[in-house]
N, C-alpha and C positions, 0 to 999 in steps of 0.2 A: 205713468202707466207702463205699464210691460208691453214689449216689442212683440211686433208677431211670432216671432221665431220662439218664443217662451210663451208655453201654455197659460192660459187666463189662472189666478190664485185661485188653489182650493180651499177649500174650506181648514183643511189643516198646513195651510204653508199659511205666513207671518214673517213678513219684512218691518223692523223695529230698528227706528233712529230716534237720540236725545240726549240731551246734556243730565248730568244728575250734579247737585249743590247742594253746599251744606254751607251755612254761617251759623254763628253764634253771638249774642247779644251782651256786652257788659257793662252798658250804660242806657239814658234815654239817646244816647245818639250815635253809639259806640258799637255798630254790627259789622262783625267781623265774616272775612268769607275763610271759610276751614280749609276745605279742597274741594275739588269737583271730578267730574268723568265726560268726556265724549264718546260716545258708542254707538256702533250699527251692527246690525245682524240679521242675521235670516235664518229660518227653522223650516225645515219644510219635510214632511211627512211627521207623523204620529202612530202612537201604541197606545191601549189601557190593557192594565193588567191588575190581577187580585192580590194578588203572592209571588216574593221570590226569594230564591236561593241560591248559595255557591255552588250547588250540587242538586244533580237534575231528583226531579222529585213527583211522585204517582198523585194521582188524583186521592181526595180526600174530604174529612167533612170541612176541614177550615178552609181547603182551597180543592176547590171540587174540579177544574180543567186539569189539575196537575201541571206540570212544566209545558206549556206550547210554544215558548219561544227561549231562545237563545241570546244575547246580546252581546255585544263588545266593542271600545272604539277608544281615541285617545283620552285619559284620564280616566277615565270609567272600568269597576273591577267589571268580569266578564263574570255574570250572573243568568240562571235560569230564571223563568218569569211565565209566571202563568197568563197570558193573553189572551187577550178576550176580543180585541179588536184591532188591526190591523192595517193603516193607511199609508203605502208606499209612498217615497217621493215624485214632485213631478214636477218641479221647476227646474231646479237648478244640479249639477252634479257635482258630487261629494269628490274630494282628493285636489281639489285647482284652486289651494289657499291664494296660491300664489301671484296669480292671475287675474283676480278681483282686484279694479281700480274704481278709484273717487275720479268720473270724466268730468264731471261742473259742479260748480259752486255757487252761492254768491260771491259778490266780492270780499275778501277776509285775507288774515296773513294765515291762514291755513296751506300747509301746502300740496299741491294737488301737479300730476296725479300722482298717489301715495299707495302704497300697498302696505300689510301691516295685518293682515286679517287671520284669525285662526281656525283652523279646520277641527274642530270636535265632532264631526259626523258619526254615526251608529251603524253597525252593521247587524243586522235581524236574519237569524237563520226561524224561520216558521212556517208550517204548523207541524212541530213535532210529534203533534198527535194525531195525523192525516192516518183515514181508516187506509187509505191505500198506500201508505207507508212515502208519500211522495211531500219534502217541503222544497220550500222556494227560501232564495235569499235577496231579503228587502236592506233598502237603506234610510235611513233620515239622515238629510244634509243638515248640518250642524256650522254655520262659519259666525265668527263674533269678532267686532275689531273692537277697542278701547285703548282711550289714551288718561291719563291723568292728568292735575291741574294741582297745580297749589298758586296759585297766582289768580284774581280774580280779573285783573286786567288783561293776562293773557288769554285766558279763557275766554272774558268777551270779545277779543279782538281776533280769536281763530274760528270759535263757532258762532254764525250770527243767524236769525232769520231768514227764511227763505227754502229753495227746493234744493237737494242735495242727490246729483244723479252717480248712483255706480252700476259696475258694468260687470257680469254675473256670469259664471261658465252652464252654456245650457244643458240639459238632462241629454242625455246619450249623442251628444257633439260637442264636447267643451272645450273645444278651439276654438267655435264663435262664443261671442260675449255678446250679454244683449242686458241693454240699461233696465234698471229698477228705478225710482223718483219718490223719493218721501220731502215730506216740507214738515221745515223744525218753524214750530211759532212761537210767535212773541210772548213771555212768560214772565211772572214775578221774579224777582230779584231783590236780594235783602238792600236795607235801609242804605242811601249815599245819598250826598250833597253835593252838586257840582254845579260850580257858577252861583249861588248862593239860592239852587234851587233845590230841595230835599225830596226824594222819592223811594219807594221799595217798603218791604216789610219791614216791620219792626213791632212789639212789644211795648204798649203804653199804660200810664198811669202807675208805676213802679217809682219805687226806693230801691234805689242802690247802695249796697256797703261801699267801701274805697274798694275792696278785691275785686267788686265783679259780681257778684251776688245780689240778685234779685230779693229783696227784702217781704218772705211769707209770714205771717201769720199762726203761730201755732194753734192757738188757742181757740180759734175759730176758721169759718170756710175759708174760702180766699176765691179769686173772683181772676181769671187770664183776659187781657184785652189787647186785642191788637189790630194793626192798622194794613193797608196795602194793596191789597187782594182786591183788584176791580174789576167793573165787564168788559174790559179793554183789555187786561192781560189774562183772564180766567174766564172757563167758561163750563155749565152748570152741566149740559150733556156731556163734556168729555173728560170733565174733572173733579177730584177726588177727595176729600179735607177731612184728615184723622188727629187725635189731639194724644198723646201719651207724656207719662213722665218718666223718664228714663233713671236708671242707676248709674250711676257716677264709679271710675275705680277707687281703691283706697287711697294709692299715692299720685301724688303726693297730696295729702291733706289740706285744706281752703285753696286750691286750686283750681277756678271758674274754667281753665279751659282745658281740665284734666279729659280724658276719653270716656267713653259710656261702656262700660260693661258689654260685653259681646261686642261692639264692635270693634277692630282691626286699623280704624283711622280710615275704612273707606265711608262712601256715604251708605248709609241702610238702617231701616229698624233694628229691634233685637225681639228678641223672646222674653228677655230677663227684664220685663219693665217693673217700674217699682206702683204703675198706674197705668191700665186697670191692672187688677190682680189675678191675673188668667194668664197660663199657659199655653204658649201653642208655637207658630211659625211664626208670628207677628202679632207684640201684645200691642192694640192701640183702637181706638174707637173713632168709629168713621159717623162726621159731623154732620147735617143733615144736607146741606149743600157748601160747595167752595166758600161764597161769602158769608159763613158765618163770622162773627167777630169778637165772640168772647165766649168763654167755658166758665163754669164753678164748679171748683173743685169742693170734696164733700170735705165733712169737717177733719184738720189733718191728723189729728191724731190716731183716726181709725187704718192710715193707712202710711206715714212717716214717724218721724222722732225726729224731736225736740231738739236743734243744732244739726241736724239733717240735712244732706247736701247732696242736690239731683240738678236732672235738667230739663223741664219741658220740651217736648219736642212737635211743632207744627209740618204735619207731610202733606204736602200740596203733591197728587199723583197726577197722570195724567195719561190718557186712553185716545189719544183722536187721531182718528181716521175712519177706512170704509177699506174695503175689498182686501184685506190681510197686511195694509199697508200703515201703519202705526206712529205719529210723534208721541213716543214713551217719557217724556221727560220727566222728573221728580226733584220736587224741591223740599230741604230738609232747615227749616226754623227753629232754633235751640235757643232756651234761653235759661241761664244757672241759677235757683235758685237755690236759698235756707233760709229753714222753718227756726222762728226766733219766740220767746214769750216780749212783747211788745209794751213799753211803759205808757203808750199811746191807748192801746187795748184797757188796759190795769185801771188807767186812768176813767176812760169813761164809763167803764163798770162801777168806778168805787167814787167818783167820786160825783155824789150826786143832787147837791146844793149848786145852782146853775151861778148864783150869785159870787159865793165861798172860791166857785172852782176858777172864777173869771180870776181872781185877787189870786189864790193860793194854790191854781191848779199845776202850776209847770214845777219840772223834773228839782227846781231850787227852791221851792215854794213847800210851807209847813202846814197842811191845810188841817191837820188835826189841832197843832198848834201844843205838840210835846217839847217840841226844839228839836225835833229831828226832819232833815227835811227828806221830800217825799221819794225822790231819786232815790236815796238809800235805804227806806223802807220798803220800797216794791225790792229792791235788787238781795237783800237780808232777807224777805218773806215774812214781814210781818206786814200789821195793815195800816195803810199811811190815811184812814180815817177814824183810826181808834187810841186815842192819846195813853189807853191804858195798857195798849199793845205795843209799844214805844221798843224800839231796842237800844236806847241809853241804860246804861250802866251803874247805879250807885255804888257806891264803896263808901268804908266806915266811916262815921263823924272826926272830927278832926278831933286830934289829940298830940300835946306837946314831942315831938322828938320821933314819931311812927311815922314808916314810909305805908303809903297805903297803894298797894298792889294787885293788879287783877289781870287775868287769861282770857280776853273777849276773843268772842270768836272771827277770825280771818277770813269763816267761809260766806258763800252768797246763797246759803241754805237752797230752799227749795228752787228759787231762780234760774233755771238751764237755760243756756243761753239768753242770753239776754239782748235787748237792744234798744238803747240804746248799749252798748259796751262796757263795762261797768270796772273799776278795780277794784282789789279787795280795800274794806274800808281802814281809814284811820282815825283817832280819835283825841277830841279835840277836850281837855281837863277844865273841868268848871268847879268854881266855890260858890256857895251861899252862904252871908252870916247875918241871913236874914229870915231862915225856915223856910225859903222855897221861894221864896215872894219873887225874887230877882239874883240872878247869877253872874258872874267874871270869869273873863277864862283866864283861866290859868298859863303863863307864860314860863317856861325854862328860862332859869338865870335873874329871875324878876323877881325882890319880895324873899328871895331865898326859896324861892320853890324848884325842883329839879324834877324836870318830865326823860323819861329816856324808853327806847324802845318805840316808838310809836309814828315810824313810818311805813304802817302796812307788811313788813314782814312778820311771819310766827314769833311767837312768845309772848311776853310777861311784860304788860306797859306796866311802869311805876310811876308811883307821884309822888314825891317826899319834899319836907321843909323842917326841919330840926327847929325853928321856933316860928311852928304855923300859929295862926289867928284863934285866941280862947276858945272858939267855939266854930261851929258852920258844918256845912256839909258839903259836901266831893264828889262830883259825876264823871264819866267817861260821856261823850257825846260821835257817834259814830258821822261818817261822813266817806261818800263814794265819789272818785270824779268821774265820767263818763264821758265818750266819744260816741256820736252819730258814723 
């Protein structure tokens, strides 16, 4: 509470104390803390205005008051401003940065008392448009302290729980100082394990790449779920739960802990989200209460690309208090994902003999039963349940003393991104000299058969044997190896 010597808060004075965090997520266990913020400040008096200008300006149809105020103060250009409404200060007085101390704490390695606070106060020359040609000059006190954090240990060891009292120069005697009291409360905190007990937010039911990446779904919705957020550290009147998905910058490319588009490296939303797809001051959708615990994203291709690389981001806001006196804290949940075509997806779309798929359904397995197996027909783009859509190769019947030569193709056709991971294929040489019945592979150096070319880079595999077998036939058989 405020001391008697400083008037009760009005309606537009605002004392605001809290931590802001940011981690990011690159495994089931792996939540990383980014950086954070501790800050306190105070704002006390207020304007509303229609319109303004560099340059004083008459009344009109777009801005009907014309210029009534005036404004100017640290960092801020001095612009005219058509006002409409007008609330002096009345707490505390503007120019005594210096002056402002943290007098208590809890206990913390914080150190106190500390000064540190910055004066951005306003200065209001208004009403410029008094019929009797008479204005006044108003102020709004403006003071902000912030510290920075890249350390998530240090962070919890300087700010903790509790009432946090500083001591404030009063309106027209700012030689007394007289205490303000806000209390920072206990709040979520990303995912850790100490003493082999695990607690905090985090991100559940994921695949992860080796990089870091959250493993989506192209091809259909995709479903966020996560864990933390209880009635013990959140609470449903004074807190706030928006879901967005953010834009990632360009460089450096498959870098899960690259920065988000608009942001600077502090903590904060952006405008430029890649979800939802709305413009404004803050693109992100506010969830119907704090403990909500999963989102569904709509199907992604109406609003990503295929190898697409962003980052979800959960904002836990927060509002509480009573009488202009505020714990603002906000927490910022990021988790990296990309959008992949999935051989697991492929799979139980195509392949739909429940029996067949049990025997011949995985990534090595031939369930059309062409000889090609299924890994490298989804990852090629043809259909690994159609034996007539095969991507083996024939080339011409054997003939005494002819090297038989072909240009298959190196790429992974339709298939973008993929995942499991896929290289380009290579191909493995087969004979019949039985019409098809049953094949051998073909070995280099074996029988006088010579294979060359055919480790996956561009060109021209060849198969030659100056005295092949009277008769048979000759296939290329493609084959992908793949990483999870």
């Amino acid at each position: 509470m405020l001391a008697s010597v400083v008037p009760a808060f009005a309606q537009n004075t605002r004392f605001e104390i809290g931590t802001d965090k940011k981690y990011r997520q690159f495994s089931s266990s792996n939540v990383s803390f980014t950086n954070g913020t501790f800050r306190a400040g105070i704002l006390d008096g207020n304007f509303l205005y229609t319109c303004s200008s560099p340059v004083n300006f008459a009344p009109s149809v777009t801005c009907p008051t014309g210029a009534t105020g005036f404004v100017s103060g640290p960092g801020v250009p001095p612009l005219y401003y058509g006002i409409t409404n007008m609330v002096n200060y009345s707490v505390t007085e503007p120019g005594y940065a210096e002056s402002i101390k943290l007098s208590s704490a809890p206990a913390s390695t914080l150190p106190r008392p500390f000064t540190g606070f910055e004066d951005t106060s306003l200065s209001i020359f208004y009403n410029l448009r008094s019929q009797t040609g008479d204005y006044g000059q108003y102020y709004i006190t403006k003071y902000n302290y912030s510290k920075a954090y890249t350390s998530r240990n240090k962070i919890e060891s300087d700010v903790v729980p509790g009432v946090y009292t500083f001591l404030f120069p009063v309106k027209n005697n700012p030689t007394r100082l007289a205490p303000i009291a806000a209390t920072i409360r206990n709040n979520v905190e990303g995912y850790a394990k100490v003493r082999n007990k695990s607690f905090g937010f985090r991100f559940t039911g994921l695949n992860f790449t080796s990089d870091g990446f959250a493993v989506m779904d192209y091809s259909s919705s995709n479903v966020i779920n996560w864990e933390g957020i209880t009635s013990q550290l959140a609470y449903a009147s004074a807190d706030k739960l928006y879901f967005s998905v953010q834009n990632l910058v360009a460089a450096p490319a498959g870098d899960p802990a690259r920065d988000i588009i608009g942001d600077d490296g502090d903590v904060g939303d952006t405008s430029d989200a890649a979800f939802p797809p709305v413009s404004g001051s803050v693109a992100r959708i506010r969830l119907p209460n704090p403990f909500v615990k999963t989102y569904a994203l709509p199907p992604a291709s109406s609003f990503f690309t295929a190898g697409g690389e962003y980052v979800v981001q959960i904002t836990l806001v927060r509002e509480f208090g009573t009488s202009g006196i505020f714990d603002g804290s906000t927490r910022y949940f990021q988790l990296p994902i990309k959008f992949f075509n999935l051989y697991s997806t492929y799979s139980t779309a195509t392949f739909t003999d429940k029996k067949l798929k049990k025997k011949q359904g995985k990534e090595t397995g031939d369930y059309d039963g062409d000889g090609v197996n299924n890994i490298t027909e989804w990852a090629m783009g043809t259909s690994a349940a159609n034996a007539a859509a095969s991507t083996k190769i024939a080339l011409p019947n054997v003939s005494a003393g002819v090297a038989y030569a072909q240009s298959p193709s190196r790429a992974l056709n339709t298939r973008v991104a993929p995942y499991p991971a896929v290289d380009k294929p290579v191909y493995t040489a087969q004979i019949s000299t039985n019409g098809g019945v049953s094949w051998s592979n073909i070995v280099s150096g074996v029988g006088g058969w010579t294979v060359t070319n055919n480790d996956g880079s561009p060109g021209t595999v060849t198969v030659s044997n100056p005295t092949p077998p009277t008769s048979g036939q000759i296939r290329l058989i493609p084959s992908v190896a793949y990483t999870y």
